[in-house]
N, C-alpha and C positions, 0 to 999 in steps of 0.2 A: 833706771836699771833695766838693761836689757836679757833674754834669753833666748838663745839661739835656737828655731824653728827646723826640725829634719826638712828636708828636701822635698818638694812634695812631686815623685815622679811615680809615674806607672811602672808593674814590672817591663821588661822588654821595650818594645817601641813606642810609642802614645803621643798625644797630641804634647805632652809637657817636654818631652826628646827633641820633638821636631822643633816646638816653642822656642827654643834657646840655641840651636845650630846656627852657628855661624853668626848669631844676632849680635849690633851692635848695644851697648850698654849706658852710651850717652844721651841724655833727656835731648829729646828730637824738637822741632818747632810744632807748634799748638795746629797747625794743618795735620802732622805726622800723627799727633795724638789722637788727633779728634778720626783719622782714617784707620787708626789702632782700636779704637772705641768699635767702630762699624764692622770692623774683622772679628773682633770680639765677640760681637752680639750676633756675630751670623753663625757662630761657633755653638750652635745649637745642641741642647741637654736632652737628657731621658728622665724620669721620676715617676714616682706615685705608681711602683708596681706590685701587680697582684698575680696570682700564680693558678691554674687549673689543679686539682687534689693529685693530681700526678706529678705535679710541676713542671711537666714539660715545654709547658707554653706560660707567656708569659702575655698580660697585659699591662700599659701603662701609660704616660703623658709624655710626649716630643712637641718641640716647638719647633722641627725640622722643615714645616712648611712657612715656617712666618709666627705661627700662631697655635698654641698649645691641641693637640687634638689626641685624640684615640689611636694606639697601636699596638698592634699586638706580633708578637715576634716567639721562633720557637726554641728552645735552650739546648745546643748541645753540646757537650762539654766533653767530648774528644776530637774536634776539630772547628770547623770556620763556621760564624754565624752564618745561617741562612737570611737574605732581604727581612728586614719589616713588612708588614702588611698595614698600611692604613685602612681607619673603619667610618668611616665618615657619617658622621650626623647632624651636623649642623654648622651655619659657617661662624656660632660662637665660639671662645672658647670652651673647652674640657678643665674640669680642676679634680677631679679623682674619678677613681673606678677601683670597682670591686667584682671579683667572677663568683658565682656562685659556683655553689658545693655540688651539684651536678653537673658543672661546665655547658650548659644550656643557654645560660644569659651571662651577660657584661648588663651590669647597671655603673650610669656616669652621673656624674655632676657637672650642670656647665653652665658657665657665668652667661647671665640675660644679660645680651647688648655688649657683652665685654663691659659689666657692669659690676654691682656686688654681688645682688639677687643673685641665686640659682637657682634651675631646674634639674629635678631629676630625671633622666632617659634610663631607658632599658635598649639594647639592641642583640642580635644573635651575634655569637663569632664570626659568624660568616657575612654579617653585615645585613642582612636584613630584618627585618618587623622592629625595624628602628623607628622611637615611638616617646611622648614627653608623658610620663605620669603625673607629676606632682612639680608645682613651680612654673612659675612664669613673670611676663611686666612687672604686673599687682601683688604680688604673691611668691614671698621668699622659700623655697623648700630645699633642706641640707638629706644627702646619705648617709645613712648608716649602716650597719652590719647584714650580712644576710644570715636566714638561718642554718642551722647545720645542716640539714635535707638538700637546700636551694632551691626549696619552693617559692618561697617569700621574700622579702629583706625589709630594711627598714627605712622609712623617711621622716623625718622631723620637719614640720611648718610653725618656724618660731611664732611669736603675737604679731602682726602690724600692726596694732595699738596698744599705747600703753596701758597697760594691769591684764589685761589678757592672759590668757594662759597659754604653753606652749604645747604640742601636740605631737605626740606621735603616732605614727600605723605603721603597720605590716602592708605592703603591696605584693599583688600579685602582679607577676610580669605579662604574664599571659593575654590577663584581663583587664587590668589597671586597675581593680578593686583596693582600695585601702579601706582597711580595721582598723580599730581604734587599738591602740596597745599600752599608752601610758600621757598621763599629762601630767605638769607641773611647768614652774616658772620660767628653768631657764634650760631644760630639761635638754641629755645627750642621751643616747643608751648607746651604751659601750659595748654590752655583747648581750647574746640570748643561750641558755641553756640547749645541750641537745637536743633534748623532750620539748623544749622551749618552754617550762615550767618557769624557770628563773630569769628575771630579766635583770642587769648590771647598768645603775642609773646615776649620770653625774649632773648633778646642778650648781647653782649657786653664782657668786659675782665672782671676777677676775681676783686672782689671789686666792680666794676662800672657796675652789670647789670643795665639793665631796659626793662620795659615790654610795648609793643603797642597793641594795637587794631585794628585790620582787618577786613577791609569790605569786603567781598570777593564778594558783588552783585555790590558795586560802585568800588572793584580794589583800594580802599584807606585804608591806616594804620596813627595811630594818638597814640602818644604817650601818657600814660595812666597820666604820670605825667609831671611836669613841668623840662625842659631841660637845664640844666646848674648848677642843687644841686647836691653836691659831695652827696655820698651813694647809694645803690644795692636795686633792689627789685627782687629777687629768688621766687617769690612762690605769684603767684596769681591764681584767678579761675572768672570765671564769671556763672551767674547764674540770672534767671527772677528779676527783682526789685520789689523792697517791695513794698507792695499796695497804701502804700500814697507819694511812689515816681516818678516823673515820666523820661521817658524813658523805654521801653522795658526790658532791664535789665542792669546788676549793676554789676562792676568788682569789685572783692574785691583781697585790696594787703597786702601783709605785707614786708613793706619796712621803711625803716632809709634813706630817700631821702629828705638832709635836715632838718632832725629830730634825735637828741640824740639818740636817741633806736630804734629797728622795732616796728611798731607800725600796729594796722588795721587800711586800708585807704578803703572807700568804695567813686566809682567812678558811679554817673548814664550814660548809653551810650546809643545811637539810632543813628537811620538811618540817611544818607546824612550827615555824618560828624558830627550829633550833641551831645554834652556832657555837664553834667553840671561839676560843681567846685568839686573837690576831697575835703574829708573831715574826720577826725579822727574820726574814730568809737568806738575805744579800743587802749588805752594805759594804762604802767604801768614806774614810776621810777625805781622800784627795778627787772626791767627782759625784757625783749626782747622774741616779737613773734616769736615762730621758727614754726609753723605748723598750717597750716588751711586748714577745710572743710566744706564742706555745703550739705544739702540734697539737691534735684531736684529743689524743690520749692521753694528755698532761702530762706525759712524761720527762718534757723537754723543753726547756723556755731558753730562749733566745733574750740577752741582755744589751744593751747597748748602752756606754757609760758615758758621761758627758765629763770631760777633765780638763776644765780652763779656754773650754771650747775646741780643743779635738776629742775623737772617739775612739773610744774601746771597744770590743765584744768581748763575750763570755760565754758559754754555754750551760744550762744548768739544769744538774740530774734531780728531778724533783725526788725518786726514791732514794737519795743517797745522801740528796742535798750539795754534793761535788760541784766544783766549777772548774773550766774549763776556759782558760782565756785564748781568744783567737787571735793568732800575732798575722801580720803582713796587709791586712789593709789597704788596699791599693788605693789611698789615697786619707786625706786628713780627717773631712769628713762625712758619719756615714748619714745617712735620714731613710726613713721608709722603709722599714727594717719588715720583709715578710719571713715566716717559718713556714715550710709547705705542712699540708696534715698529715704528711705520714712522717716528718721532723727529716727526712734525708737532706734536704736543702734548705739553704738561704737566699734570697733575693732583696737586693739593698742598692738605696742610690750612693754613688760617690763623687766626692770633690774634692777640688782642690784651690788654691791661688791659680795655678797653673794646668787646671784642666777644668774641661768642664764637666755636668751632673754625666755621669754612666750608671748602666748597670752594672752590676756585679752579682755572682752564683758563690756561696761557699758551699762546699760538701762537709759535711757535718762529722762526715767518718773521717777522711782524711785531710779535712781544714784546706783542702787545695781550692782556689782563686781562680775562675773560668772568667773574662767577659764577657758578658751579655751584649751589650749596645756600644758603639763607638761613636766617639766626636767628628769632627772632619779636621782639617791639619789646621790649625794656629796661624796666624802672622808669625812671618820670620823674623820676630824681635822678643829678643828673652824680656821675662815676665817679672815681676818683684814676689818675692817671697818674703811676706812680713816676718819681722819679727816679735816676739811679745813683751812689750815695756810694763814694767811697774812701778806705783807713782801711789801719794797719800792723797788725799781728799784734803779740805783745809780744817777740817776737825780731826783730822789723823786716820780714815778710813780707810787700810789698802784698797789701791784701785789698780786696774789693769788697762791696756788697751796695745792694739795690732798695728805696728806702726810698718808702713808702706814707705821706705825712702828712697827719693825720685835717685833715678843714677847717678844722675849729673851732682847732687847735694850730697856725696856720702861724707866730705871730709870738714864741715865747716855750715851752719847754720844757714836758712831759705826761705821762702815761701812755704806755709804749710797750712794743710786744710785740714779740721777736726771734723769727721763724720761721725753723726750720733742716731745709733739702728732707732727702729721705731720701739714699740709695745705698749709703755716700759719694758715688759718682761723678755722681750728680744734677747739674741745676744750677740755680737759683735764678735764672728768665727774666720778661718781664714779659709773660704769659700770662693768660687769666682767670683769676679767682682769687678765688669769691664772699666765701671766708673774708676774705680780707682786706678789701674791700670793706666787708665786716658791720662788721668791726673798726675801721676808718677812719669809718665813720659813726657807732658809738657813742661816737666818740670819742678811740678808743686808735691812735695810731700805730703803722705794722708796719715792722721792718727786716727783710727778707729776706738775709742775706749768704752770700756764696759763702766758707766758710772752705776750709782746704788741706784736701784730696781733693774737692773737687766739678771734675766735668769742664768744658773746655772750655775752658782755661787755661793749655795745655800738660801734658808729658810730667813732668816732674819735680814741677809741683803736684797734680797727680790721685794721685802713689805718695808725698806728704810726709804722709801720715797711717796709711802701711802701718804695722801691727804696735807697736813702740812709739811709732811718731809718732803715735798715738790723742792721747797726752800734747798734742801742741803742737795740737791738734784744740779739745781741752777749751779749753785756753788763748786759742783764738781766740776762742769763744765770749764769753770776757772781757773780749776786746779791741775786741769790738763793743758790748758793755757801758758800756766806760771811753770809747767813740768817741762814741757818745749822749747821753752825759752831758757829757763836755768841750765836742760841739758845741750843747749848748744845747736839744740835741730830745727829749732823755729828763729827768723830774724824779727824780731819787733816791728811791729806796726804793719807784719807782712801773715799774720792770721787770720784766718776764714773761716766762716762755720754752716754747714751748712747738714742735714740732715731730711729724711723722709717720716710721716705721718705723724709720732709721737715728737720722732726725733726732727721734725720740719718745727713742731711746733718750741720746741727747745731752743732752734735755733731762731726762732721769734725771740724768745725771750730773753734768753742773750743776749741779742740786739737792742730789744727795749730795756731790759732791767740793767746791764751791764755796757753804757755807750763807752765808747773809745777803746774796748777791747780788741773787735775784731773788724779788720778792714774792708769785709766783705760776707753776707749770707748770701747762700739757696734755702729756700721752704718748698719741698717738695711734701705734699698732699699735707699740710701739718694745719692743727687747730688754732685759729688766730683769736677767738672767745671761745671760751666753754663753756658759755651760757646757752650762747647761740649752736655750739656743738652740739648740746644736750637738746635741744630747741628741735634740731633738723636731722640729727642720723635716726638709722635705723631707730624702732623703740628694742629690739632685742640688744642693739650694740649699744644702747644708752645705758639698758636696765645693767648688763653686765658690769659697766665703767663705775659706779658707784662707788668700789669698793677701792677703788684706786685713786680717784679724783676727787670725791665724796660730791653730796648729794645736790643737786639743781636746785631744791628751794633749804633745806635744812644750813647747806654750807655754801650759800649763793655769796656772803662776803668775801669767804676763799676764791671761790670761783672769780668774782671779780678783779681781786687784787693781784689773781697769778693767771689773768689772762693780758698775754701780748699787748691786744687792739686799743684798752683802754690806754697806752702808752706810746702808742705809735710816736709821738710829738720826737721821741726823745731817741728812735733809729735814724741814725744819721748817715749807716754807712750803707753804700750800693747792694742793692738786695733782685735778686731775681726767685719767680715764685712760679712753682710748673706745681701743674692738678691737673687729673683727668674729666674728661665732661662729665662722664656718668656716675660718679664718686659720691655714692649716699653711706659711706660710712664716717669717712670724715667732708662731709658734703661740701662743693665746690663753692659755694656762698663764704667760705669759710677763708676762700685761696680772693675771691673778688672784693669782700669787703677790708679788706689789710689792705691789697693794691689800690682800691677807693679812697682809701683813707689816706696814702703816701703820696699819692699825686696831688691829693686837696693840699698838701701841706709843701708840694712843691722838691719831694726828696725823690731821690735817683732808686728806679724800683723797672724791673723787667717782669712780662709774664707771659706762660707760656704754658696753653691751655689744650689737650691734647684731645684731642673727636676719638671717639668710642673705646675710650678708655673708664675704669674703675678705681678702684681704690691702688688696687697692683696693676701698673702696666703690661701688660702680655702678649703685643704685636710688637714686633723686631723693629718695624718703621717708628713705632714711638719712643721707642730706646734709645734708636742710635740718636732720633732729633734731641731727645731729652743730654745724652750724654753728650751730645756737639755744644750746646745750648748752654751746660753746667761747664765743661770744659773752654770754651772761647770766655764766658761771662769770668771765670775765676782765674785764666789767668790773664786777661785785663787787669784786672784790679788787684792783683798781689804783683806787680811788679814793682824797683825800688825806685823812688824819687828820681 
């Protein structure tokens, strides 16, 4: 069953206008795709933006040169953007930035080596005393919040050994000094109080965070919610409490703890331990909180709703409790959703199937829609705008998934490739997405489906694949299989599967556990043992996976019986397998010993091993090779007898 996806265009002119002018509509030959992939990829994004307390400037992540870096740009919103300004620090890449509350520093986060590791930098707007604080080779270190002042911020140096504890300080930019400011296991700090009395702390494994509150004048933490309800809370902030609340101020969560969905939970907190009862601020049936902000003075929180994997906003009066939905959107969906601190503005990335990451400005007063950042123009070939299929699982579970149908196949069954996101807890949005694109024009149909664990679904579909529900995981995969084919969109014996990291390794298993189904994989970075997984990643990205996969020595028969490699014998269909070199999260050993193992046995296996790349690919050159590579390999092998 299908339903129909609005249009995903920009107001006015945009690159999704020019995308479709004049464009022809018939699946081209696998050269035209694969030259459609590299157009694609050169169609470069904006993201990860942060705002100066005025909001007039803006900083954030462009891969406009090749490769992810610093830029900062100024906002004006009654006429033409002014240029970008690049801020150069190093020739890694950038993966976030945050400006401090006096607009004096930019602190970044940038992958060592185009690796996992990161290091923290500080640099000035203006580009100098550009400088690495925290993180390096040896030495993983993540950013955090700064304080309200902008004296300090924060950085986290997860364990590199296992049972270690995690750490966090305060850094001075100036001086590079770090304080110690909190420790524990798997330890975030989400925000810090004005006074910086309260600190807002999330720990714990994949699926089961939870956030505490820190005294740091009485040396006491108190958990923000009640302890023993299955569900995570990822993403809270604290901020002054609304005027006819009392307590000091007021932690606001968006958590599914014991609740159906994420929902907003506002919590009042004060001194010597004291708190009142948590209580729902904002819920919805039909979507789940994925993003919130607030200006300075609490009085204003910015919502962003996640619904079947497009976005909503809302605005929300914390003295009234009022909401306020913001309609027009320029585009499907949003991510990196800033409030400025004095609540006049929003700053948020958008996308679409048909355009790529920009910025966007809303004004808070009259909801009006500025651009920020523009793409460059598109290939002159209209784009596919998925639609959203629903389909049961073979236990009866509705399932969904985004189906990408190539031009040339609208009227009569084809070739079709099932991509499956990573996480689990991913989820499969209608975002740019060259590969499929590629794939759609040489031909081959793509279904993207959300099987059980991908987020955004609620509370009980995110944890139906913990531990041995992997099992009904596999299973779904087949029942998106049996879905394509009964509706007429897939032609038998002309199915493929192929997926990235989780979903790489899904697509291992598929292969081995399910032979004769699919005519062809890609394993892109996926786990081929999870013994050996657990063995080599990160110890902070082992310690987290517990909770998802279960434990290395406790549930090591699980682990055996639902890893890939043990079965290789029994993948018999053509498999090509792309990793990046420097990949210590699902480590490259992981992508060599599968292909070790297919060639002892004499089976048809490609790979395709990318130099200074990580876990996420982020140089444009590795993309388009990876998307030539996945594009020529598939559709080879789906074509009919």
């Amino acid at each position: 069953m299908a339903a129909d996806v609005e249009t995903d265009m920009t107001p006015g002119t945009g690159p999704a206008g020019r995308a479709g002018a004049g464009a022809r509509t018939a699946a081209g030959s696998v050269d035209e795709a694969v030259a459609l992939a590299d157009g694609l990829v050169d169609a470069w994004g904006s993201w990860g933006p942060n705002m100066t307390p005025d909001a007039r400037q803006v900083a954030f992540i462009s891969d406009r040169s090749g490769t992810p870096q610093l830029w900062l740009q100024d906002v004006v919103l009654d006429g033409a953007q002014p240029p970008a300004r690049h801020v150069p620090l190093s020739d890694d890449p950038v993966v976030s930035v945050r400006w401090a509350a006096d607009s004096r520093w930019l602190a970044c986060e940038v992958a060592t080596d185009g690796g996992v590791r990161t290091a923290v930098w500080v640099v000035r707007p203006d580009g100098s005393d550009a400088r690495r604080v925290a993180g390096g080779p040896d030495e993983h270190a993540e950013l955090g919040p700064w304080t309200r002042s902008g004296h300090r911020f924060v950085t986290t140096l997860p364990a590199t050994v296992a049972g270690a504890p995690t750490r966090a300080y305060l850094a001075d930019p100036s001086t590079g000094r770090l304080d110690p400011l909190a420790e524990g296991d798997l330890i975030h700090v989400l925000d810090i109080s004005l006074e910086e009395r309260f600190i807002v702390l999330r720990d714990g494994g994949r699926g089961q965070e939870y956030v505490s509150v820190v005294d740091r004048l009485m040396d006491e933490d108190f958990s923000a919610l009640p302890q023993g309800a299955t569900g995570s809370t990822e993403v809270a902030l604290i901020r002054p409490a609304p005027d006819d609340h009392a307590g000091p101020v007021y932690v606001y969560l968006a958590s599914d703890v014991g609740l159906p969905r994420r929902q907003l939970i506002g919590l009042p907190f004060g001194p010597n331990g004291w708190h009142g009862e948590p209580r729902t601020l904002a819920a919805r049936e039909d979507a789940e909180l994925e993003f919130i902000d607030a200006d300075d003075a609490g009085r204003l929180l910015l919502l962003v709703w996640n619904v079947a994997g497009r976005s909503e906003l809302e605005l929300l009066d914390t003295a009234t409790g009022g909401r306020t939905p913001i309609s027009g959107l320029p585009g499907l969906v949003a991510a990196d959703p800033v409030l400025s601190r004095d609540g006049s503005g929003v700053v948020l990335g958008v996308q679409g199937p048909t355009r790529p990451r920009e910025l966007w400005h809303l004004d808070t007063t009259t909801h009006a829609w500025t651009r920020v950042t523009s793409a460059p123009p598109l290939p002159r070939r209209r784009l596919v705008v998925p639609t959203l299929e629903t389909f049961a699982g073979r236990d009866g579970l509705p399932l969904s998934g985004w189906l990408y149908r190539a031009p040339g196949r609208l009227n009569g069954p084809g070739p079709v490739v099932i991509h499956l996101h990573g996480g689990p807890e991913d989820q499969e949005r209608p975002t740019f997405e060259p590969q499929h694109q590629a794939l759609a024009a040489a031909g081959l149909s793509v279904f993207a489906p959300n099987i059980r664990g991908s987020s955004g679904f609620g509370r009980e579909f995110v944890h139906a694949d913990d531990l041995h529900g992997r099992y009904d995981a596999f299973a779904d995969v087949l029942a998106a299989a049996d879905h394509l084919v009964e509706a007429g969109i897939a032609e038998p014996g002309l199915l493929a599967v192929t997926g990235r990291s989780y979903g790489g390794y899904l697509t291992l298993a598929s292969l081995a556990f399910s032979p004769g189904v699919f005519a062809a994989g890609v394993d892109v970075c996926g786990m081929s043992d999870l013994v050996t997984f657990y063995r080599d990643s990160e110890p902070w990205i082992a310690a987290a996976a517990v909770t998802k996969y279960g434990h290395p020595e406790r549930d090591r028969a699980l682990l055996d019986a639902i890893s890939p490699l043990a079965s290789a014998a029994a993948i018999d269909a053509p498999l090509l397998v792309v990793h990046g070199e420097h990949d210590t999260n699902v480590p490259v050993g992981e992508a060599q010993q599968i292909v070790a193992a297919l060639r002892a046995l004499g089976r048809p296996v490609a790979y395709l091993e990318l130099p200074g790349e990580g876990h996420v690919f982020r140089q444009a050159t590795s993309r388009k090779e990876m998307a030539a590579a996945i594009t020529r390999f598939l559709h080879e092998h789906l074509q009919p007898a």
